[in-house]
TIMARDO-212624 format. One record per atom (N, C-alpha, C): x, y, z. Coordinates in steps of 0.1 Angstrom, whole numbers, padded with zeros to 4 digits, always signed. Layout:
BEGIN
XYZ ...
// end
This chain:
BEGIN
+0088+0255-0075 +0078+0247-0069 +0071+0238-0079 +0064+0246-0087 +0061+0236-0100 +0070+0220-0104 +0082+0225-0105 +0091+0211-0108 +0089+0204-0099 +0092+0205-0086 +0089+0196-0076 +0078+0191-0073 +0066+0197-0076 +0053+0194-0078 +0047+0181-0087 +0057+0182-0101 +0056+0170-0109 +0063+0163-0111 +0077+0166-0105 +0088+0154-0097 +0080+0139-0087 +0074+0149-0077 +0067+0138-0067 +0058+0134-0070 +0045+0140-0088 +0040+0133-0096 +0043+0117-0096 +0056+0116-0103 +0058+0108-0107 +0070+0096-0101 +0070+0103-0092 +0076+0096-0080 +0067+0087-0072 +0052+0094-0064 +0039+0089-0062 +0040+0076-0069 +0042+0077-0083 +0036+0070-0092 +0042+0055-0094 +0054+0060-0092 +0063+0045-0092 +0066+0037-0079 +0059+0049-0069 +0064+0039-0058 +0048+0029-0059 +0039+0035-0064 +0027+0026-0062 +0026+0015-0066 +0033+0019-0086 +0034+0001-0092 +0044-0006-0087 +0054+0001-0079 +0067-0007-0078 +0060-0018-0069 +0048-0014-0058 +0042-0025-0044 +0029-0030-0044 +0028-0025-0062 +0009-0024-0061 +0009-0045-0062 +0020-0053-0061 +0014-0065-0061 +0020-0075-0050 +0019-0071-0040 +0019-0074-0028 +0037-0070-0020 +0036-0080-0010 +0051-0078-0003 +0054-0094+0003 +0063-0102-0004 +0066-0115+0003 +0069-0118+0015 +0075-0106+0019 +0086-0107+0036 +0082-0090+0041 +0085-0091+0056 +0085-0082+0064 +0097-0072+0055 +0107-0079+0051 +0118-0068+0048 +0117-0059+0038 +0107-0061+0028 +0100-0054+0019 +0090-0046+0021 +0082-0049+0034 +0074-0040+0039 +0081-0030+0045 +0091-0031+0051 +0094-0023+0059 +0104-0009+0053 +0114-0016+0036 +0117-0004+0028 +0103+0002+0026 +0091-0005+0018 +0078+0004+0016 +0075+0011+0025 +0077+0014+0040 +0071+0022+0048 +0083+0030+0047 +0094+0031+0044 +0102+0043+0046 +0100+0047+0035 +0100+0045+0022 +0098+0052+0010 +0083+0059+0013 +0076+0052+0017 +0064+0062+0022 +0063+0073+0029 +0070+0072+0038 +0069+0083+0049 +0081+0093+0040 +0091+0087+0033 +0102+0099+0029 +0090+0106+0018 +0082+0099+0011 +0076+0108+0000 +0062+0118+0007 +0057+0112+0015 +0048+0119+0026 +0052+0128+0031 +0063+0128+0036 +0071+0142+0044 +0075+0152+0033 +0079+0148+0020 +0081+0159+0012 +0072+0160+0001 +0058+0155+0007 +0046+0164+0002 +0043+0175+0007 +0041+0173+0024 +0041+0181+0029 +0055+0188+0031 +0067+0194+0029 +0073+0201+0029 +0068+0214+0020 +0062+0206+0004 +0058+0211-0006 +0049+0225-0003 +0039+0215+0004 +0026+0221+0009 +0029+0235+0020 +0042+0234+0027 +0043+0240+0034 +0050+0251+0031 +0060+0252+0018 +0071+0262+0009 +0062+0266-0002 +0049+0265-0002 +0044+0269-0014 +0047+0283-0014 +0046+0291-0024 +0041+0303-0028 +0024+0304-0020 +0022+0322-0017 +0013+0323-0010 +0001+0327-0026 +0004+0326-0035 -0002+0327-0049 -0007+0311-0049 -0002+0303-0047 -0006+0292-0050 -0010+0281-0036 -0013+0291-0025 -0021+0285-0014 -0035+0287-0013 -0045+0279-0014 -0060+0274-0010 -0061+0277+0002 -0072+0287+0006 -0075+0292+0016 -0089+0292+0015 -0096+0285+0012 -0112+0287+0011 -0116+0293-0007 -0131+0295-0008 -0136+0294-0020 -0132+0308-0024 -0129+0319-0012 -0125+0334-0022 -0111+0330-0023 -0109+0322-0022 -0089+0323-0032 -0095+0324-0048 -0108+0317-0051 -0108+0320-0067 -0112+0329-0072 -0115+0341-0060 -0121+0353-0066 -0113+0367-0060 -0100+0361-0060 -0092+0369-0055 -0083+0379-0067 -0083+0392-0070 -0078+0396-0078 -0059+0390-0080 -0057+0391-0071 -0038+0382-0067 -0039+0370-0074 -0048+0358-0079 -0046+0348-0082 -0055+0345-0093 -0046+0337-0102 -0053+0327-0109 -0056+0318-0105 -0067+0316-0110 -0076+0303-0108 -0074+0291-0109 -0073+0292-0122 -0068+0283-0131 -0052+0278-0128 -0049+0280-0126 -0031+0278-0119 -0034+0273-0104 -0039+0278-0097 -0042+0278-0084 -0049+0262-0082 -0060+0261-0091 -0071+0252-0090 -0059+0237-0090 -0052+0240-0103 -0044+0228-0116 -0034+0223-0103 -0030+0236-0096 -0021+0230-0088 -0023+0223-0075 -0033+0228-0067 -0035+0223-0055 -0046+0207-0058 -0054+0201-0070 -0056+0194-0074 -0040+0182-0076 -0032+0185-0080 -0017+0180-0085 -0014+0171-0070 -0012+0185-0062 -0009+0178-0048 -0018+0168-0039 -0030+0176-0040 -0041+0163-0033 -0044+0153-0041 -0039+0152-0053 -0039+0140-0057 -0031+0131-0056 -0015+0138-0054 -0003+0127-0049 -0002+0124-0036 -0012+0131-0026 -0014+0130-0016 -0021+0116-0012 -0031+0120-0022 -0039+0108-0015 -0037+0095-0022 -0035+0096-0037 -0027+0085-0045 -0015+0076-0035 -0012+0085-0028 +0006+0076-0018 -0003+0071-0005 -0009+0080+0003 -0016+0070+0010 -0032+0059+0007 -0039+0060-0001 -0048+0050-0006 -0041+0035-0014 -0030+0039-0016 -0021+0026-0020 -0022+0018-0011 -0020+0022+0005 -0018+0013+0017 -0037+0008+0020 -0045+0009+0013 -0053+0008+0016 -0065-0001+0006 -0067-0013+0010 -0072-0024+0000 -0087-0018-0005 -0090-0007+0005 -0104-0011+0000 -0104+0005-0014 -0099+0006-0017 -0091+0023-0026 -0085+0014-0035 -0070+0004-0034 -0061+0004-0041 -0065-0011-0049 -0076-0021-0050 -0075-0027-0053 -0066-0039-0048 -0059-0040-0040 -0046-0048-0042 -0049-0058-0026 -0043-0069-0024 -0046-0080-0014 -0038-0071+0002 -0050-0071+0014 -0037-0071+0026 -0024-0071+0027 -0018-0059+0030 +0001-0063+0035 -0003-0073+0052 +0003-0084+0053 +0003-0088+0069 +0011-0079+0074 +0023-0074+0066 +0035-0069+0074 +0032-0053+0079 +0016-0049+0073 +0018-0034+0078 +0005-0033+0085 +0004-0028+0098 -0007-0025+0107 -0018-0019+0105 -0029-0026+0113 -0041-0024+0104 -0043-0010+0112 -0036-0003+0120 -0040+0014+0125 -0033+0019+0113 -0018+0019+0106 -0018+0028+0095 -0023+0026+0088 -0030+0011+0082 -0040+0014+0077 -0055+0021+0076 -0057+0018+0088 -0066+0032+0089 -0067+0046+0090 -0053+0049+0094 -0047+0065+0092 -0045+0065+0078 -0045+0057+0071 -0038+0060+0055 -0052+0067+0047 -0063+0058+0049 -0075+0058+0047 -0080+0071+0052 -0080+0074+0063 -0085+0087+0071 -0077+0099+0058 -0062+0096+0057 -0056+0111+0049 -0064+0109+0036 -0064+0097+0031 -0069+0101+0016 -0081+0105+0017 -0089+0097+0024 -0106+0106+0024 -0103+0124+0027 -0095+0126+0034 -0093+0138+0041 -0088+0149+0027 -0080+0141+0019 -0076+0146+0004 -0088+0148-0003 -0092+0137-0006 -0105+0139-0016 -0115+0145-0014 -0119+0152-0001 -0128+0158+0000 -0126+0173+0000 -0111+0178+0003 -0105+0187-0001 -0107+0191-0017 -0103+0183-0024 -0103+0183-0042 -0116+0187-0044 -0129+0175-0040 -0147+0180-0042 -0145+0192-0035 -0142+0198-0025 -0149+0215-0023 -0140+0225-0028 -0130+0215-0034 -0124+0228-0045 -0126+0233-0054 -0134+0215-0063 -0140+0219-0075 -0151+0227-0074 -0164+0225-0061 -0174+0232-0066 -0171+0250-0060 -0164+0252-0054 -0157+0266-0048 -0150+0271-0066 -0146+0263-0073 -0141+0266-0086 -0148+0266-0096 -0161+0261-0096 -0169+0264-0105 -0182+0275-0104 -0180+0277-0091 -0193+0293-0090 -0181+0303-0092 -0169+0302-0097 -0171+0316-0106 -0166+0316-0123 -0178+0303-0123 -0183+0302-0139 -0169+0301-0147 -0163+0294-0144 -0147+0293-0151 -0153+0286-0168 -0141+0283-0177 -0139+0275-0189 -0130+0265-0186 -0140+0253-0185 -0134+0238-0179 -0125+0235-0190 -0129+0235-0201 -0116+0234-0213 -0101+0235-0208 -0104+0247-0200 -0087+0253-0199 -0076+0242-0187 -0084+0233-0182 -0077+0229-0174 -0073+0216-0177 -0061+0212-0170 -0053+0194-0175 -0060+0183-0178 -0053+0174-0186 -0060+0159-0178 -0056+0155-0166 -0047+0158-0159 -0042+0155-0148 -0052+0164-0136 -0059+0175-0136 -0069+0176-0128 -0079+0172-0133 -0083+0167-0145 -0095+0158-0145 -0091+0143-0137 -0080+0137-0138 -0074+0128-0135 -0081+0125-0118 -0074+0142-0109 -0080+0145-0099 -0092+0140-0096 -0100+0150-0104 -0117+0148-0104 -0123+0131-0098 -0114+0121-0107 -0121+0108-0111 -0114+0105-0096 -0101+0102-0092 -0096+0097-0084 -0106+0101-0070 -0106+0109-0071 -0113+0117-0056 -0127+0113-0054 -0136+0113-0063 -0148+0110-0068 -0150+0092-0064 -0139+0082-0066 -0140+0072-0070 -0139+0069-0050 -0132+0079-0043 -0125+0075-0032 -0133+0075-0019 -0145+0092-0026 -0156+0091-0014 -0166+0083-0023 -0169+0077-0031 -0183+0069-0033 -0179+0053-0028 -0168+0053-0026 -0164+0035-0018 -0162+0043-0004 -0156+0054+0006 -0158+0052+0016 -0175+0054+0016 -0178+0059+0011 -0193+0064+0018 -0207+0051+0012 -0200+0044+0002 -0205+0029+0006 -0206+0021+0015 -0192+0019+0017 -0189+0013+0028 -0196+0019+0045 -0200+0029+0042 -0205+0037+0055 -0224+0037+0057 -0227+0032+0037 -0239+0028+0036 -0247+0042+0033 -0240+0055+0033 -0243+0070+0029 -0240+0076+0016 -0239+0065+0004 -0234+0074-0007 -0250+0079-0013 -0256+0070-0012 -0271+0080-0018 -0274+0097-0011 -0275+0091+0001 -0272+0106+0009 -0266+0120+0010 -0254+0114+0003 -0238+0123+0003 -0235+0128-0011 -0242+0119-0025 -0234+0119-0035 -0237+0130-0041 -0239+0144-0035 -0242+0156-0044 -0232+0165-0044 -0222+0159-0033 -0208+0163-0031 -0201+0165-0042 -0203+0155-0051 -0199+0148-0061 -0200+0153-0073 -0208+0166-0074 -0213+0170-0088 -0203+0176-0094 -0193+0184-0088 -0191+0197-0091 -0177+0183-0101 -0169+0180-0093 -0159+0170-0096 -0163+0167-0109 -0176+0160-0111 -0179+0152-0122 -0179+0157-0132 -0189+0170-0131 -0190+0178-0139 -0176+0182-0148 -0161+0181-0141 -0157+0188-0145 -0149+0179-0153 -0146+0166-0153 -0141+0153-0156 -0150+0149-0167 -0165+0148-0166 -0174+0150-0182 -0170+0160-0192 -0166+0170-0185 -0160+0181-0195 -0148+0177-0202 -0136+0173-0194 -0124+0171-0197 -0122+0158-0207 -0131+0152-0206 -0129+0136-0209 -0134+0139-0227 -0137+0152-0231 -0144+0154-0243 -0127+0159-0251 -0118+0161-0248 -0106+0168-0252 -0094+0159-0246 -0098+0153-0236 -0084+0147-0230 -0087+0130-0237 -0081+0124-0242 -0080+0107-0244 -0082+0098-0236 -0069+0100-0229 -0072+0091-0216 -0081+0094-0202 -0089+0107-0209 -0102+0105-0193 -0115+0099-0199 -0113+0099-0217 -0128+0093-0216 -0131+0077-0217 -0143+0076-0207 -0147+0062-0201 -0153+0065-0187 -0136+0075-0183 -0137+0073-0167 -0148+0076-0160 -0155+0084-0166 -0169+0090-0161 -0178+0086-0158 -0180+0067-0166 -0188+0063-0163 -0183+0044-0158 -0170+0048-0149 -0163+0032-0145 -0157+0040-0133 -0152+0028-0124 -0153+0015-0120 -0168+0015-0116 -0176+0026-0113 -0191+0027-0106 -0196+0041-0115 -0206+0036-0119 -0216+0048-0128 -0211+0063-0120 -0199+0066-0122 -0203+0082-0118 -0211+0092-0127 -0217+0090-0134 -0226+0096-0145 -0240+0096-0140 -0243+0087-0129 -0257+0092-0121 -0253+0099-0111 -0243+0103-0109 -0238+0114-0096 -0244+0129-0104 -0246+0129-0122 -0242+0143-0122 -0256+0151-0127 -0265+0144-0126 -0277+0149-0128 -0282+0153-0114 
// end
């Protein structure tokens, strides 16, 4: 499962730069929707063949004698991140990138609904992962990676909704753990405090 887990890493990853600068014609949009849906369906295949060691079931999966934490946390972070990374691509106000005309503005809104639906998954994992006082050291850049992505995804929807002052305490546990990471990892330090101050989220 592992291999496959960092297979569609980086699979996620190329289908994103391959479209992150737009689509000339319908006929290009319409391979991108099938590479979408083929990588979307065998997310969820993933999600669905996991090992029962490495299924998220609420905050006692990290206080369960059967599981590591740390393994458990690294991995289900891995997935909601290529989750929501493949669909926030289809979505301008997440991906940066100008309107497709060729693709409808309902999947665009379903695309939007899964990633928020992702990212909020990741925030109640991190703080379910940090009440039992773990060592943030021990985990990837690639779940700090998580941390930022997810973080970055509810403070623009919940702008846009005009509730991030409201909401943003959601946000601690994530940060917290991405300020940690960003002291050991290279490429996470900055992130903490760009595209938008997440660094007043964590006081």
């Amino acid at each position: 499962m592992l291999p496959d887990a960092y297979c569609d890493r980086w699979q996620t990853k190329r289908f994103v730069r391959r479209y992150q600068d737009g689509y000339p014609n319908s006929s290009d949009a319409l391979d991108r929707l099938q590479e979408f849906l083929k990588l979307d369906r065998r997310l969820e295949t993933i999600s669905e063949n996991l090992h029962p060691d490495f299924k998220y079931s609420g905050p006692s999966s990290f206080t369960s004698p059967k599981l590591d934490p740390y393994t458990l946390f690294s991995l289900q972070s891995l997935y909601r991140l290529c989750a929501c990374v493949l669909h926030l691509s289809f979505v301008p106000l997440f991906s940066s990138t100008p309107p497709d005309p060729h693709i409808s503005k309902k999947l665009v809104r379903m695309c939007a609904e899964e990633a928020v639906k992702h990212s909020i998954v990741i925030l109640d994992m991190a703080t379910a992962f940090l009440s039992i006082r773990p060592d943030k050291s021990r985990l990837s850049s690639m779940t700090g990676f998580a941390m930022f992505v997810s973080s970055i995804v509810q403070i623009r929807s919940l702008s846009a909704q005009g509730k991030v002052k409201t909401h943003a305490g959601h946000l601690k546990a994530a940060i917290s753990i991405l300020t940690e990471l960003n002291q050991y990892w290279a490429p996470l330090r900055g992130m903490a405090s760009k595209p938008v101050s997440l660094r007043e989220y964590t006081s």
